[in-house]
Residue frames as qw, qx, qy, qz and C-alpha x, y, z in Angstrom:
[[0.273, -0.213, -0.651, 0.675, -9.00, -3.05, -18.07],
 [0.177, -0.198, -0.256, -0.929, -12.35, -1.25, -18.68],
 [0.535, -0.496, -0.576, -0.369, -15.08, -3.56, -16.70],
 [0.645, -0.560, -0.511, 0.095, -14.55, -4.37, -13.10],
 [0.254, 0.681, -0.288, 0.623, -13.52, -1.56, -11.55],
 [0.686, -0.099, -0.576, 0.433, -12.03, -1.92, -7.85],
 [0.254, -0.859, -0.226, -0.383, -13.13, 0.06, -4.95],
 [0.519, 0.318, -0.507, 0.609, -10.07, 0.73, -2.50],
 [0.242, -0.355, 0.287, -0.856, -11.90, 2.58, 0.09],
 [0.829, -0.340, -0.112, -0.431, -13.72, -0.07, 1.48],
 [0.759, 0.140, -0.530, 0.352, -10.71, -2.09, 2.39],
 [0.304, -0.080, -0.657, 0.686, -10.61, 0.00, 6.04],
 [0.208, -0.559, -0.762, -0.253, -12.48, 1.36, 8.23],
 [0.498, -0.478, -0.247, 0.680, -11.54, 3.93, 9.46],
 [0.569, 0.325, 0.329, 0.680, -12.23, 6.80, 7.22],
 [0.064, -0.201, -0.021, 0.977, -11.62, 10.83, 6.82],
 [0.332, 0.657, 0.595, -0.322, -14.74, 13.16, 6.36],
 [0.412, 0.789, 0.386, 0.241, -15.59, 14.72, 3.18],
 [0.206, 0.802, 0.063, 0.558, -13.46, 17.45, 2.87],
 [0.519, -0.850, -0.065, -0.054, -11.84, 17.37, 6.29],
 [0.227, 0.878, -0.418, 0.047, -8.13, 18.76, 6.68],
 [0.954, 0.123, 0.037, 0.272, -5.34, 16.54, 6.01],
 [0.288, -0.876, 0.284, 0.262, -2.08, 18.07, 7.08],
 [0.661, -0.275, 0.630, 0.300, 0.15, 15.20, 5.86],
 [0.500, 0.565, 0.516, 0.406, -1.49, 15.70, 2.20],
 [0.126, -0.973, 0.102, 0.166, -1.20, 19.40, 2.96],
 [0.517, -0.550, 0.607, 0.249, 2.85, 18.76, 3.44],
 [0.650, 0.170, 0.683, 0.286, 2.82, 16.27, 0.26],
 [0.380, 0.843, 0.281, 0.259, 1.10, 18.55, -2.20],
 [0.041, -0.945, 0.312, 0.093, 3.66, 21.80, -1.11],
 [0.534, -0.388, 0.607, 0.443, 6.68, 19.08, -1.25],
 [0.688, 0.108, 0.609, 0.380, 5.63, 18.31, -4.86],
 [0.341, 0.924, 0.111, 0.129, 4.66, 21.42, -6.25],
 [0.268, -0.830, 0.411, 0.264, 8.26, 22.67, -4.99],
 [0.710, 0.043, 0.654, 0.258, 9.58, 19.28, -7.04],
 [0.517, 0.645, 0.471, 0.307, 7.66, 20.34, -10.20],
 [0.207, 0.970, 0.074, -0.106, 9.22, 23.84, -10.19],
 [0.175, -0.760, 0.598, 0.186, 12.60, 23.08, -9.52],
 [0.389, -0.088, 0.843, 0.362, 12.28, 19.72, -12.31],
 [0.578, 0.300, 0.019, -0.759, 10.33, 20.85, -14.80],
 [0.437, 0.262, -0.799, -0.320, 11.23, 17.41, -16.59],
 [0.119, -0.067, -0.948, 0.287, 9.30, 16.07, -13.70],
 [0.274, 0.116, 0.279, -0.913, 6.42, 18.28, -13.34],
 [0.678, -0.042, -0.438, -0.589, 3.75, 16.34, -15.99],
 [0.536, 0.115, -0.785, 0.287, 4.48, 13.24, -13.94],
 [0.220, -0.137, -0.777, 0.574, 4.25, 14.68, -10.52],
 [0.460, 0.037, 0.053, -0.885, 0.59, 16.70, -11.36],
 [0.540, 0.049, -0.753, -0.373, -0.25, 13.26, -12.47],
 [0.435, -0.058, -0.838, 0.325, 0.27, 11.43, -9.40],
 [0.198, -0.143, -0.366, 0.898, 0.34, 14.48, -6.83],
 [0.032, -0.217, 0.067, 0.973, -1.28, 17.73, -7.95],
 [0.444, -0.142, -0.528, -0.710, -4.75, 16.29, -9.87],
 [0.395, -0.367, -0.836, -0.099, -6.07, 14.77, -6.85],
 [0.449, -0.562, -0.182, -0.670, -8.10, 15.84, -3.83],
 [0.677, -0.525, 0.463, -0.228, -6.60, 13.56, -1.13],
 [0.173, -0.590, 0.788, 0.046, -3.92, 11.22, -0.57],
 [0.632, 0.201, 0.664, -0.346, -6.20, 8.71, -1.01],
 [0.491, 0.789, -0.056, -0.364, -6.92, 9.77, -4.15],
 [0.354, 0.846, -0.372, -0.144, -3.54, 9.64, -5.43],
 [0.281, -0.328, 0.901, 0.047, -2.24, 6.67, -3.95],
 [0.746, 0.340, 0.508, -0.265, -5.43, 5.06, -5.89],
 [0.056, 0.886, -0.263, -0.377, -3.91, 6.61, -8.77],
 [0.240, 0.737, -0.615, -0.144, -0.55, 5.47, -8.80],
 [0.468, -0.194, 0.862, -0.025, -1.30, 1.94, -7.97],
 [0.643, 0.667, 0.163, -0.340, -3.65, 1.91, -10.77],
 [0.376, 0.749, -0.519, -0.170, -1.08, 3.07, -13.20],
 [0.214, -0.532, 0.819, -0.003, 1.08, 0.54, -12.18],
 [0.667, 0.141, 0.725, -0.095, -1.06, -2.39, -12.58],
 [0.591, 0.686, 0.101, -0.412, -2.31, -0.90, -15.95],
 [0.112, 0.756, -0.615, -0.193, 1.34, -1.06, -17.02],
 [0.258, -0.340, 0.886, -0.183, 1.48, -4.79, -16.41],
 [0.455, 0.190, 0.639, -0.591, -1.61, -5.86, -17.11],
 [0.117, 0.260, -0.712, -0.642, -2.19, -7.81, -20.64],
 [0.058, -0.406, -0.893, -0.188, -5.58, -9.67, -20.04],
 [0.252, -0.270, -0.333, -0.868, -7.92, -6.29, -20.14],
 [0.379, -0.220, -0.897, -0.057, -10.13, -7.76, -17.81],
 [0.446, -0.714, -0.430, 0.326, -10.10, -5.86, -14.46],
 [0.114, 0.904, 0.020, 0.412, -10.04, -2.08, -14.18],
 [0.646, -0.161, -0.498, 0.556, -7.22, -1.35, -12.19],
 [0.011, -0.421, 0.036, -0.906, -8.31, 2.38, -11.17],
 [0.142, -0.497, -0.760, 0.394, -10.02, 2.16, -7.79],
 [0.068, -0.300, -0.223, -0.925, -12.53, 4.11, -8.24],
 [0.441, -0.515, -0.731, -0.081, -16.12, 4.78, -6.82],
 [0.539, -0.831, -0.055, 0.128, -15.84, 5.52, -2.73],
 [0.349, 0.744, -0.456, 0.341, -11.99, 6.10, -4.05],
 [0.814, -0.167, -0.522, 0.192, -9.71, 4.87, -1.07],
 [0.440, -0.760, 0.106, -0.467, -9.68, 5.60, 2.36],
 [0.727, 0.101, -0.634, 0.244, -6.89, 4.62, 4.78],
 [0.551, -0.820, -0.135, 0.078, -6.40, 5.06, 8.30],
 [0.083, 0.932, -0.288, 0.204, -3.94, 7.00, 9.26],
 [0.865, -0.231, 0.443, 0.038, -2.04, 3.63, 10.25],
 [0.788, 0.365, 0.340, 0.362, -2.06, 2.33, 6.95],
 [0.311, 0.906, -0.282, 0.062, 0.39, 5.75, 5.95],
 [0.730, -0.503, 0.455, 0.085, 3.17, 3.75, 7.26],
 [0.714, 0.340, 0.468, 0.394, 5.69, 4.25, 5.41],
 [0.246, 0.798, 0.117, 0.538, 5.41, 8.05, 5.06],
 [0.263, 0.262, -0.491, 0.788, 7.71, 9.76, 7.58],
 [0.518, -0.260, 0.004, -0.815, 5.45, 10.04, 10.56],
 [0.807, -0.115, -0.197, -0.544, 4.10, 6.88, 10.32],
 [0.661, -0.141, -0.686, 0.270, 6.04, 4.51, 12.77],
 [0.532, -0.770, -0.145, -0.321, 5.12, 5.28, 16.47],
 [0.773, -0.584, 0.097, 0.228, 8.02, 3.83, 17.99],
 [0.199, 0.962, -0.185, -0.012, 10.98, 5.89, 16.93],
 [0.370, -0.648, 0.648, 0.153, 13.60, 3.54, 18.11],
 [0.853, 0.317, 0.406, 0.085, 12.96, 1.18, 14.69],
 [0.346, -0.309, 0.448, 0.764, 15.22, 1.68, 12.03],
 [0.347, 0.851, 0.340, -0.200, 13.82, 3.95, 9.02],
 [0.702, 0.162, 0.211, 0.660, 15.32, 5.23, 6.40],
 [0.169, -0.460, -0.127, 0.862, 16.40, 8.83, 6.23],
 [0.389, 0.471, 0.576, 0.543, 14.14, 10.59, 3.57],
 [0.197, 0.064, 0.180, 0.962, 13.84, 13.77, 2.31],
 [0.460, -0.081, -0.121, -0.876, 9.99, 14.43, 2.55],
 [0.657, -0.017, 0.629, -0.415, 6.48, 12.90, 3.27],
 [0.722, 0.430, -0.074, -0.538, 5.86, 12.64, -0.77],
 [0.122, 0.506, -0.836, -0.175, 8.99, 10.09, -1.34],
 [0.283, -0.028, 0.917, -0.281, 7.21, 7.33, -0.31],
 [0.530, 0.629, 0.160, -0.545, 3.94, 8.13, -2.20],
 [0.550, 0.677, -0.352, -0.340, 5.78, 8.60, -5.57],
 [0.503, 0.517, -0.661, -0.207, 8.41, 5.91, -5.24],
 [0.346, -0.414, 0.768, -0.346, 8.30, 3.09, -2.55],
 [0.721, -0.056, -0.586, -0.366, 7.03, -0.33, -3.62],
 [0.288, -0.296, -0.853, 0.320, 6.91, -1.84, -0.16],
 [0.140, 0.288, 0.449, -0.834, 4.71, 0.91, 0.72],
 [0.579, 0.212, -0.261, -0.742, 2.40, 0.51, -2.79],
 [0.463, 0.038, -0.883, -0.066, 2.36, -3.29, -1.90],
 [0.035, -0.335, -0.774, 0.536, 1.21, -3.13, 1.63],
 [0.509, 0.262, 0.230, -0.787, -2.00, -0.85, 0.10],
 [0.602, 0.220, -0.608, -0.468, -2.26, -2.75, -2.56],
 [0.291, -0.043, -0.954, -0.052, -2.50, -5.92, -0.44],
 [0.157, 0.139, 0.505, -0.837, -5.35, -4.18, 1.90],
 [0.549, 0.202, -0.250, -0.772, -7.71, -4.49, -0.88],
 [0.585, 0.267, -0.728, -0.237, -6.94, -7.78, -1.64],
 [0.158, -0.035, -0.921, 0.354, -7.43, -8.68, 2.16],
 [0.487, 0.185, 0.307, -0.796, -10.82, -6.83, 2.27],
 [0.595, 0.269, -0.328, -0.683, -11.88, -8.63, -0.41],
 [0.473, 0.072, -0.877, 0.052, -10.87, -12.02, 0.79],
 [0.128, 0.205, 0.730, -0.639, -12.96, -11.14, 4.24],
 [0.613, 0.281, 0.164, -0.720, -15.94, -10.46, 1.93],
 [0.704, 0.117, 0.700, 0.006, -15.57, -14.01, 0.60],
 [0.665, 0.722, -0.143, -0.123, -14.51, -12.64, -3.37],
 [0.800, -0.363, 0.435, 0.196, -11.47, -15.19, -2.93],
 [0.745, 0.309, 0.279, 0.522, -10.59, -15.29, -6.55],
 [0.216, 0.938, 0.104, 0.250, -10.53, -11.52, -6.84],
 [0.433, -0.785, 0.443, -0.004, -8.00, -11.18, -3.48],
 [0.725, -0.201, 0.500, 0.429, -6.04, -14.07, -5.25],
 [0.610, 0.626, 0.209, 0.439, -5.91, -12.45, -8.73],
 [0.031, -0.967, -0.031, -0.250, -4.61, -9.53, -6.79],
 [0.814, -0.489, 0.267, 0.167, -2.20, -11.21, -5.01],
 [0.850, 0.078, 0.393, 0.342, -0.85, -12.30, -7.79],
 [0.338, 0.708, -0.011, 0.620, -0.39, -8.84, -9.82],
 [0.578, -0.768, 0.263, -0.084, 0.82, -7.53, -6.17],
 [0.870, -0.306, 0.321, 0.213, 3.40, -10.07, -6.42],
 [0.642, 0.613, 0.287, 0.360, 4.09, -9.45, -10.09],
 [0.049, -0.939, -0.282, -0.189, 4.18, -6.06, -9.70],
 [0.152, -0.846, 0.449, -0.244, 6.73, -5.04, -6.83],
 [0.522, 0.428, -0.702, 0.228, 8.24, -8.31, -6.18],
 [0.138, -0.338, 0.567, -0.738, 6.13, -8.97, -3.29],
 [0.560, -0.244, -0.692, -0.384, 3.88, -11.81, -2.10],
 [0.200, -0.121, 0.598, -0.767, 1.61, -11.36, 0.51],
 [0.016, -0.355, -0.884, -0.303, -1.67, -13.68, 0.90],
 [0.190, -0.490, -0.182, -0.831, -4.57, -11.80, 0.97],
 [0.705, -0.639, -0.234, -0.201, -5.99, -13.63, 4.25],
 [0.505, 0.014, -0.478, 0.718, -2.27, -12.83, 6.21],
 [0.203, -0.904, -0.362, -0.102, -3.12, -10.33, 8.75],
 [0.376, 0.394, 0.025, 0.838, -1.28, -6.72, 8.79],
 [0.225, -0.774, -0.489, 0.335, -1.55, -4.15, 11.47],
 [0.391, 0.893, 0.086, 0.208, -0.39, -0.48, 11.29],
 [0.326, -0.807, 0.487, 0.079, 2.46, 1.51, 11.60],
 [0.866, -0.118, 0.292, 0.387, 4.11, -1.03, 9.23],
 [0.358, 0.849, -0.197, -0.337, 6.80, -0.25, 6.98],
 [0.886, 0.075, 0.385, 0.249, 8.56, -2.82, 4.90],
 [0.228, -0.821, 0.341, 0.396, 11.84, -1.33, 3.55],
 [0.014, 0.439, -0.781, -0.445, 13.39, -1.86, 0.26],
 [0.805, 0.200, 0.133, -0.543, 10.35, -4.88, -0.50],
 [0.527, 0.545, -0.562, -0.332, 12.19, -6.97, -2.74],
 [0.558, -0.134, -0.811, 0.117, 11.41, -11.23, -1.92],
 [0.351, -0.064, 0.491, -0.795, 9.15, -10.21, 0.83],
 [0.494, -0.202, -0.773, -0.343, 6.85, -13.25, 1.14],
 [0.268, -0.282, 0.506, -0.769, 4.40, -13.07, 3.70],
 [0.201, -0.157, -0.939, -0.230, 1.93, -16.52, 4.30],
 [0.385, -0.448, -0.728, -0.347, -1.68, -17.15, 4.64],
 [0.631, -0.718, -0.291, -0.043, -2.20, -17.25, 8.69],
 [0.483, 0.129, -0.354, 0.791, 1.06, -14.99, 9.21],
 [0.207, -0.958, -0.145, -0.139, 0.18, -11.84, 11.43],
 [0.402, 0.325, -0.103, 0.850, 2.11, -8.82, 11.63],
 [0.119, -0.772, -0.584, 0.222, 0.86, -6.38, 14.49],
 [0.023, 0.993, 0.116, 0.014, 1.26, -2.86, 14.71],
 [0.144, -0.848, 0.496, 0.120, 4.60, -0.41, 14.61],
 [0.874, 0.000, 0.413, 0.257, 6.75, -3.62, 12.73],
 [0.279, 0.845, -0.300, -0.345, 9.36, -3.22, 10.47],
 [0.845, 0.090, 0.511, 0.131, 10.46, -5.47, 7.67],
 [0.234, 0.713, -0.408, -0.520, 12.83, -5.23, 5.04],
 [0.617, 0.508, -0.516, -0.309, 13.70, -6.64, 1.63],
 [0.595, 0.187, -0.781, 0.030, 14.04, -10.93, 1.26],
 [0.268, -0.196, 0.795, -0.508, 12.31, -11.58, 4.69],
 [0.485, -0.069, -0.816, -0.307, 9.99, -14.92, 4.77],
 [0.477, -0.060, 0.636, -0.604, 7.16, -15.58, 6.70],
 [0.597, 0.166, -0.604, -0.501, 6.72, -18.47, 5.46],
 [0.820, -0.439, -0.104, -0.351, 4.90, -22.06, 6.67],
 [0.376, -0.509, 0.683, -0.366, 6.05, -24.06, 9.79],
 [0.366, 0.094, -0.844, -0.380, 4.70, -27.11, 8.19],
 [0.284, 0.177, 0.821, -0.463, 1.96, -27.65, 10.45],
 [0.060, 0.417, 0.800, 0.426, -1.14, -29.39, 8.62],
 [0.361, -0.810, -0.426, -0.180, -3.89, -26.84, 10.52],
 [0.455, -0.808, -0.196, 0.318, -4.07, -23.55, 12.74],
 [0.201, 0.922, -0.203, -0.262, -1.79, -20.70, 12.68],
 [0.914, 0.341, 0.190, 0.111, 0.60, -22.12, 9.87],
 [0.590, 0.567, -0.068, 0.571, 2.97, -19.36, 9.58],
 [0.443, -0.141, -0.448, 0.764, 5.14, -17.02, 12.23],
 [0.313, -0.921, -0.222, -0.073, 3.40, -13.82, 14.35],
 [0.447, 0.394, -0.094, 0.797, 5.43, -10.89, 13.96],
 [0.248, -0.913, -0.303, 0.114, 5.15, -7.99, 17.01],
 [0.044, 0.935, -0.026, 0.351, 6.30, -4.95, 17.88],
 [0.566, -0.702, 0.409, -0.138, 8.84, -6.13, 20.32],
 [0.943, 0.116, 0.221, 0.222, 10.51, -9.34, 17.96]]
């Protein structure tokens, strides 16, 4: 995994200035340093993820990295986004407490903003598939399908890179989460574990269901 290395931060467009304050990463970085004092059996771990970066961004580039690395047996594609590093809108945090707008969805109860960060695979899938849909809008098709496919691998999730995804999602628990080609999801949605948007068997046009904020 040493050649192509994967830029995450182009995948929105929306992005934070240089060095401009970030409360929510603020919040994250005090939750985990409190973590790493009071586990010390956690502490190499959570400087890893947490504590060595410079923005959330950063660290969610990180730890999806790692993951793939783990998985990954054909050496091919760097899985470290690196470069511009990744940049999400403050949408795409969905998923960290905070990050649904409409308060009457169900959500699970968690303990901090960092939980999500460190352990959630429906929340390291839905970034992970962001790349994989930028890259399918910039016509690198095989790349957004090779990504798909370690996405899929990965957390047990299959999303196509050309589905469309608004923000404010947050896909609970992740496990058999199949999302299709011409599905759309819009903003503030919530999806949990073994749901299928899958096709309608029409031959052409939108092929799969349109999820809102109100279904």
């Amino acid at each position: 995994m040493a050649n192509t290395r994967i830029s995450i931060n182009e995948a929105t467009a929306d992005r934070y200035r240089p060095g401009a304050e970030d409360p929510i990463w603020e919040t994250i970085r005090d939750e985990v340093a409190e973590d790493a004092r009071h586990e010390p059996m956690l502490a190499s771990f959570l400087y890893a993820v947490v504590l060595n970066h410079k923005s959330l961004e950063d660290a969610l580039s990180f730890q999806l990295a790692s993951q793939a690395r783990e998985r990954d047996h054909h050496g091919g594609v760097a899985a470290r986004p690196r470069g511009r590093g990744f940049r999400a809108r403050p949408g795409d945090r969905a998923g960290l407490p905070g990050g649904h707008r409409r308060r009457s969805r169900p959500r699970p109860r968690l303990q901090g903003y960092s939980v999500p960060l460190l352990y959630f695979k429906g929340f390291h899938a839905l970034q992970s598939y962001r790349v994989a849909h930028y890259y399918w809008q910039q016509g690198r098709e095989a790349l957004a399908m090779y990504l798909q496919g370690r996405i899929s691998k990965i957390f047990s999730v299959d999303i196509h890179p050309a589905a469309r995804i608004g923000k404010g999602i947050h896909i609970d628990h992740a496990t058999g989460v199949v999302i299709g080609e011409t599905a759309v999801v819009e903003d503030n949605v919530s999806l949990f574990h073994e749901v299928t948007l899958g096709g309608t068997g029409k031959q052409s046009g939108d092929r799969h269901p349109r999820c809102g904020s109100t279904c």
